[in-house]
C-alpha positions, 0 to 999 in steps of 0.5 A: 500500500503506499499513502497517496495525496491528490493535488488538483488545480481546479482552473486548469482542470475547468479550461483544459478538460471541462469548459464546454462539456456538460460535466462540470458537477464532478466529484473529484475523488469518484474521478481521481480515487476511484477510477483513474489512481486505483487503474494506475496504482490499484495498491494506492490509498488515497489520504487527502484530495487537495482542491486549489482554486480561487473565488470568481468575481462576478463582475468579470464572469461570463453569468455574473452572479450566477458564476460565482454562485455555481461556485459556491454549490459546487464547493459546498457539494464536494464539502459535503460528499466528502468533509474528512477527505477533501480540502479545498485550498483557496487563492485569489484574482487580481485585475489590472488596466494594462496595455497588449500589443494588437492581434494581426493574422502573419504578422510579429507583434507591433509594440507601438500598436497596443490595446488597453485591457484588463489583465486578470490573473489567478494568484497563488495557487501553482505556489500552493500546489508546489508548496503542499507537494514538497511539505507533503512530502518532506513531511512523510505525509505522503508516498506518492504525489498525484498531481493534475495539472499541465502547468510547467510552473510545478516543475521546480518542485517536482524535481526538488522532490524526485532529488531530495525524496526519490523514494516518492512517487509522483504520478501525473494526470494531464487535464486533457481531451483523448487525442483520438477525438482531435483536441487533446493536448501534447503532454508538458515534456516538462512534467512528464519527464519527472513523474513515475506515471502518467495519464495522458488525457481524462475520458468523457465516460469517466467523466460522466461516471464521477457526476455528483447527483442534482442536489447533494444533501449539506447540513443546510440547504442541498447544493444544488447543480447550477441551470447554465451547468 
C-alpha cells in the first residue's frame, strides 16, 4: 500500500478538460480515487484530495452572479460528499488596466500598436500546489504525489522532490481531451519527464461516471447543480 495525496488545480482542470462539456458537477475523488489512481496504482490509498482554486468575481464572469454562485454549490457539494477527505485550498484574482500589443493574422507583434485591457490573473495557487507537494512530502505525509495539472510552473518542485525524496512517487494526470477525438493536448515534456506515471488525457465516460447527483444533501440547504451547468 503506499499513502497517496491528490493535488488538483481546479482552473486548469475547468479550461483544459471541462469548459464546454456538460460535466462540470464532478466529484473529484469518484474521478481521481476511484477510477483513474486505483487503474494506475490499484495498491494506492488515497489520504487527502487537495482542491486549489480561487473565488470568481462576478463582475468579470461570463453569468455574473450566477458564476460565482455555481461556485459556491459546487464547493459546498464536494464539502459535503466528502468533509474528512477533501480540502479545498483557496487563492485569489487580481485585475489590472494594462496595455497588449494588437492581434494581426502573419504578422510579429507591433509594440507601438497596443490595446488597453484588463489583465486578470489567478494568484497563488501553482505556489500552493508546489508548496503542499514538497511539505507533503518532506513531511512523510505522503508516498506518492498525484498531481493534475499541465502547468510547467510545478516543475521546480517536482524535481526538488524526485532529488531530495526519490523514494516518492509522483504520478501525473494531464487535464486533457483523448487525442483520438482531435483536441487533446501534447503532454508538458516538462512534467512528464519527472513523474513515475502518467495519464495522458481524462475520458468523457469517466467523466460522466464521477457526476455528483442534482442536489447533494449539506447540513443546510442541498447544493444544488447550477441551470447554465
Amino acid at each position: 500500500m503506499s499513502r497517496t495525496t491528490i493535488y488538483v488545480d481546479g482552473f486548469n482542470l475547468y479550461y483544459s478538460r471541462l469548459k464546454g462539456t456538460p460535466y462540470k458537477w464532478l466529484d473529484v475523488a469518484a474521478l481521481f480515487r476511484d477510477r483513474i489512481v486505483q487503474i494506475q496504482d490499484p495498491s494506492a490509498v488515497v489520504d487527502t484530495i487537495k482542491f486549489f482554486t480561487a473565488p470568481i468575481k462576478a463582475s468579470y464572469a461570463r453569468h455574473g452572479d450566477a458564476s460565482a454562485q455555481a461556485q459556491t454549490q459546487y464547493h459546498r457539494a464536494l464539502k459535503a460528499r466528502h468533509p474528512q477527505l477533501l480540502e479545498i485550498i483557496q487563492g485569489f484574482h487580481v485585475f489590472e488596466p494594462t496595455a497588449l500589443p494588437r492581434y494581426e493574422p502573419e504578422q510579429a507583434p507591433d509594440k507601438k500598436d497596443v490595446l488597453p485591457v484588463w489583465m486578470i490573473e489567478e494568484k497563488q495557487t501553482d505556489v500552493n500546489i508546489a508548496l503542499h507537494v514538497y511539505r507533503d512530502a518532506v513531511l512523510g505525509q505522503s508516498e506518492q504525489l498525484v498531481i493534475c495539472s499541465n502547468d510547467s510552473d510545478l516543475e521546480p518542485a517536482l524535481r526538488m522532490v524526485r532529488a531530495d525524496l526519490p523514494a516518492v512517487k509522483i504520478g501525473l494526470v494531464m487535464p486533457s481531451r483523448e487525442p483520438s477525438a482531435g483536441t487533446g493536448k501534447v503532454p508538458n515534456k516538462r512534467l512528464t519527464d519527472l513523474a513515475h506515471w502518467v495519464r495522458r488525457y481524462i475520458r468523457d465516460d469517466e467523466l460522466v461516471q464521477a457526476q455528483m447527483p442534482i442536489n447533494v444533501p449539506t447540513r443546510k440547504k442541498p447544493a444544488s447543480k447550477p441551470a447554465h451547468w
